[in-house]
DRENDO-1510 file (C-alpha; in Angstrom, 1 decimal, always signed):
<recs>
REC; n; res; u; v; w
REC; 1; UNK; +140.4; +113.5; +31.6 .
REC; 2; UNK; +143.2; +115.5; +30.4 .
REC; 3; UNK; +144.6; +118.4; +32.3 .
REC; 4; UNK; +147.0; +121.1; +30.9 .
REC; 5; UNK; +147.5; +124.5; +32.6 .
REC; 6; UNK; +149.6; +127.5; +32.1 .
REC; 7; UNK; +152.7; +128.5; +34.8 .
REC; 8; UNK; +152.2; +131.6; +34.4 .
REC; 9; UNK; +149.8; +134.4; +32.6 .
REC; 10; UNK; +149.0; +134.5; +29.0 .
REC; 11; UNK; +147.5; +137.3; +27.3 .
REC; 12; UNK; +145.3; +138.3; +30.1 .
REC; 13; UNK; +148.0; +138.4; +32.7 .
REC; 14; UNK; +146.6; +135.4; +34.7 .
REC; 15; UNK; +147.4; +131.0; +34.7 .
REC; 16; UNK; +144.8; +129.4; +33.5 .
REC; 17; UNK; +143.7; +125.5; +34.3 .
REC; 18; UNK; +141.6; +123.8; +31.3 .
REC; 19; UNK; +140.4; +120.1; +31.6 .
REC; 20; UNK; +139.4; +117.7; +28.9 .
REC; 21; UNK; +137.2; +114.7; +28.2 .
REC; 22; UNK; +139.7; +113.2; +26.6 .
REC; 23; UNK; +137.6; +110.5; +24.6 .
REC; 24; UNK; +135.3; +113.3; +23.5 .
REC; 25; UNK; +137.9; +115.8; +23.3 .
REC; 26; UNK; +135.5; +118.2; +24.8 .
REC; 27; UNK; +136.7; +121.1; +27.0 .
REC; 28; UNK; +135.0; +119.8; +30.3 .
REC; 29; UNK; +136.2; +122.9; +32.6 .
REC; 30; UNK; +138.5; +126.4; +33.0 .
REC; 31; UNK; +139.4; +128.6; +35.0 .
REC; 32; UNK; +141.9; +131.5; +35.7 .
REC; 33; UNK; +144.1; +131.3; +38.9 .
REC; 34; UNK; +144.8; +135.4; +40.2 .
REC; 35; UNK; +148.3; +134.7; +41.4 .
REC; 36; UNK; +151.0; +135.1; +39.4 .
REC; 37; UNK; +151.9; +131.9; +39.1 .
REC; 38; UNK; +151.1; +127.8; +39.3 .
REC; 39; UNK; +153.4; +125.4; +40.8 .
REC; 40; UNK; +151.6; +122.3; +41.0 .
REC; 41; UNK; +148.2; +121.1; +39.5 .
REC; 42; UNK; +146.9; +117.5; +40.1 .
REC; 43; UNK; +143.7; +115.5; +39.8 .
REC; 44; UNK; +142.8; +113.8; +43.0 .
REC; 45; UNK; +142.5; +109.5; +42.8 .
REC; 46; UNK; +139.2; +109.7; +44.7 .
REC; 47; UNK; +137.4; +112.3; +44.1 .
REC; 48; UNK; +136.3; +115.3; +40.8 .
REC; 49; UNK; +138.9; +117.3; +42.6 .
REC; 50; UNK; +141.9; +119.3; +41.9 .
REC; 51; UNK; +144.8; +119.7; +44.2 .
REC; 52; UNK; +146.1; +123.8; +42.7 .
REC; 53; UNK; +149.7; +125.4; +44.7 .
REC; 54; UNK; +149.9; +128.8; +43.4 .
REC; 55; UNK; +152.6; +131.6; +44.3 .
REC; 56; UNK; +152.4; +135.0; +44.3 .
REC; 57; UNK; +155.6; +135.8; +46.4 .
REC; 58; UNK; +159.3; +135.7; +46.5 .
REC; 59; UNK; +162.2; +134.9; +49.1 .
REC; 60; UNK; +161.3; +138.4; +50.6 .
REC; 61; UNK; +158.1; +138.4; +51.1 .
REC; 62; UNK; +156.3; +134.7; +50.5 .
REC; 63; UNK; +153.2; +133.8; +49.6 .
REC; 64; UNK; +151.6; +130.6; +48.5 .
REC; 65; UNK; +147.9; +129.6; +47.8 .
REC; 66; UNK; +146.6; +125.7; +48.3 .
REC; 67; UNK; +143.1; +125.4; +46.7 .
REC; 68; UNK; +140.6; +122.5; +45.9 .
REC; 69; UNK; +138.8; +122.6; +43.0 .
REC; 70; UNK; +136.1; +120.4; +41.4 .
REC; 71; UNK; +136.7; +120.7; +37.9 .
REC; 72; UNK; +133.2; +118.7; +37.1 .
REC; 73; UNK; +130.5; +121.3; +38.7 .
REC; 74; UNK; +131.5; +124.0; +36.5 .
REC; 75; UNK; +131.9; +126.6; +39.2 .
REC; 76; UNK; +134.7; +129.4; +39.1 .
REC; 77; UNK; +134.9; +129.5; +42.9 .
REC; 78; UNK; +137.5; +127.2; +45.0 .
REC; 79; UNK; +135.9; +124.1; +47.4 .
REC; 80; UNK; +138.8; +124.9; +50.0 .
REC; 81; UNK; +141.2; +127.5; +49.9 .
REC; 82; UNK; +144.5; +128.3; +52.1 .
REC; 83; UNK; +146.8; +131.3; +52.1 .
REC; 84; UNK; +150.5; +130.9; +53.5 .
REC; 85; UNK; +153.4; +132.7; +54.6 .
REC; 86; UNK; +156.1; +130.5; +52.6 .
REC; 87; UNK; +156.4; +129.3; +49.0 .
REC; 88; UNK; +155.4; +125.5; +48.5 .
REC; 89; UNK; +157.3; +124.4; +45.5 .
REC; 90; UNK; +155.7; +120.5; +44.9 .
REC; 91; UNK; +152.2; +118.6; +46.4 .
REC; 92; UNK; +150.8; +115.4; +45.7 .
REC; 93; UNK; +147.8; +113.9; +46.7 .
REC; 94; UNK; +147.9; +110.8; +48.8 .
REC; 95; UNK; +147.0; +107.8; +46.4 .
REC; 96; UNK; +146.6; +105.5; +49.3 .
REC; 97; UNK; +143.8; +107.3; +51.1 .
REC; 98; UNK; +140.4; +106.2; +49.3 .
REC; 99; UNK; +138.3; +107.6; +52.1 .
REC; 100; UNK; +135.3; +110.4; +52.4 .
REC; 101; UNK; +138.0; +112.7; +52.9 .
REC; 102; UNK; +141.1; +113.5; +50.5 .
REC; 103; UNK; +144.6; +114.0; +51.6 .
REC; 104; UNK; +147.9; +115.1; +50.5 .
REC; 105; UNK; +151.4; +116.4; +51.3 .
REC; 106; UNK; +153.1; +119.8; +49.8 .
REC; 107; UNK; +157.0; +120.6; +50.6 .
REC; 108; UNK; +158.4; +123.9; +50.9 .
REC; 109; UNK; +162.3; +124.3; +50.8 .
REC; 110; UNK; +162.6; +123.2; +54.7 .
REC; 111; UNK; +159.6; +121.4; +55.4 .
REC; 112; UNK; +156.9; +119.3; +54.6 .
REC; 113; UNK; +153.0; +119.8; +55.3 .
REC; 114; UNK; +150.2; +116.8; +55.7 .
REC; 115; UNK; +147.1; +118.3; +54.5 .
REC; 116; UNK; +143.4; +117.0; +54.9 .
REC; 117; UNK; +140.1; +118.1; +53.4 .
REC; 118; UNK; +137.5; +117.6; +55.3 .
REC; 119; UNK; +133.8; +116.2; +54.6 .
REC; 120; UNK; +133.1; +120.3; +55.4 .
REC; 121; UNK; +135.6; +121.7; +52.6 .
REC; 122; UNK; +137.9; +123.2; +55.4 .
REC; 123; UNK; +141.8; +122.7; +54.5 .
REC; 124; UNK; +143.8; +121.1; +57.8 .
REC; 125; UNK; +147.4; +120.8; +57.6 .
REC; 126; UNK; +150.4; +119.7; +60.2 .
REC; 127; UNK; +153.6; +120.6; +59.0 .
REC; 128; UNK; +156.6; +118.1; +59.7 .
REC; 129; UNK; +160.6; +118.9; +60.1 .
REC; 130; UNK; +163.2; +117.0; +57.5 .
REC; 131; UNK; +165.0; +114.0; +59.1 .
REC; 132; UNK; +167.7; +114.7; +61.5 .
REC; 133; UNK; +171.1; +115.5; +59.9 .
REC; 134; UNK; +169.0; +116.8; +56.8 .
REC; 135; UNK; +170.1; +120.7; +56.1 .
REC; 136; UNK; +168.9; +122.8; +53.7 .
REC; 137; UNK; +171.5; +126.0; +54.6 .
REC; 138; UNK; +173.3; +125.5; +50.9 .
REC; 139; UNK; +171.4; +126.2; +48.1 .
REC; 140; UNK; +171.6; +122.9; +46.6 .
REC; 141; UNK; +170.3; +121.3; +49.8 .
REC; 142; UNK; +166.6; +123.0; +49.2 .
REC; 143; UNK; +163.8; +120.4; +48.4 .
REC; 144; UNK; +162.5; +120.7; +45.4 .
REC; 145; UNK; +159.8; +117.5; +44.5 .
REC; 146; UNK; +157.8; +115.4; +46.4 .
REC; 147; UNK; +156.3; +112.2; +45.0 .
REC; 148; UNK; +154.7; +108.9; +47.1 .
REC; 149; UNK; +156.2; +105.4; +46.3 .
REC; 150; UNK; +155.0; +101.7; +47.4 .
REC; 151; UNK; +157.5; +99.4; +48.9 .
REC; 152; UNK; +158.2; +96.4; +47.2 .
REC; 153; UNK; +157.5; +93.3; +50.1 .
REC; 154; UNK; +160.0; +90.6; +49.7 .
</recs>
C-alpha cells in the first residue's frame, strides 16, 4: 500500500488521506479529516488500520484528535476516535505488539501517552512524565518526534 496525505486543506479547505495499491496503482481508499490540520498518519503492522493525530488548536486553546481508521472497508467514519485538551505533535504504532489489540505511543511537548485499542474499538490511553532532570521550560527543550528502536544484544 502507499499512503500520501495532505497537512493541511486543499481546495476544499479540509486534509485529505488517500491510500494506494501500490502494485495496481489503484486508489484503494480517501477520506477528508475536518480539523485543520494532520500531524501524523501511519499504517498499523498488524492490522488494515490507520493510526490519524490531527490538530485543530494552538498554544491558547489546544486541541488534538487521535482516530483509527480502516482504510480497507471503505467507510468515511473513524473505528475509534479521541478528542484532547493538548496538541500531540508525533505517534507511532507499537511494531512489537502483534496481538488482537493494536497499540501505540503519541508525545506532546511535555509528555508522552501509551494508547490501546481495544477488541471493542474504544481508545485507552495512560499518559507518562519525561525522565527526571528532563525540562521542557526552553523552547528548544520541547519534544518534537517519537520513534521505537530494538536494542542490539551483544
Amino acid at each position: 500500500m502507499l499512503l500520501a496525505f495532505t497537512k493541511t486543506g486543499s481546495m476544499d479547505g479540509f486534509p485529505q488521506i488517500i491510500v494506494w495499491d501500490a502494485q495496481t496503482r489503484r486508489k484503494v481508499s480517501q477520506i477528508a479529516i475536518d480539523d485543520q490540520e494532520l500531524i501524523c498518519v501511519e499504517f498499523s503492522n498488524s492490522s488494515n488500520s490507520l493510526l490519524v493525530i490531527s490538530t485543530n488548536g494552538n498554544e491558547a486553546h489546544p486541541r488534538s484528535t487521535v482516530a483509527i481508521w480502516d482504510f480497507l472497508d471503505g467507510r468515511k467514519e473513524y473505528l475509534a476516535k479521541s478528542v484532547l485538551p493538548f496538541i500531540i505533535v508525533d505517534a507511532r504504532w507499537n511494531p512489537y505488539m502483534r496481538t488482537s489489540a493494536d497499540e501505540f505511543v503519541t508525545i506532546s511537548h511535555k509528555k508522552y501517552h501509551y494508547w490501546r485499542v481495544s477488541e471493542q474499538l474504544q481508545l485507552q490511553y495512560q499518559q507518562g512524565d519525561l525522565p527526571k532532570g528532563f525540562t521542557t521550560s526552553l523552547p528548544d527543550k520541547k519534544l518534537t518526534s517519537v520513534s521505537f528502536v530494538e536494542p542490539m544484544m551483544e
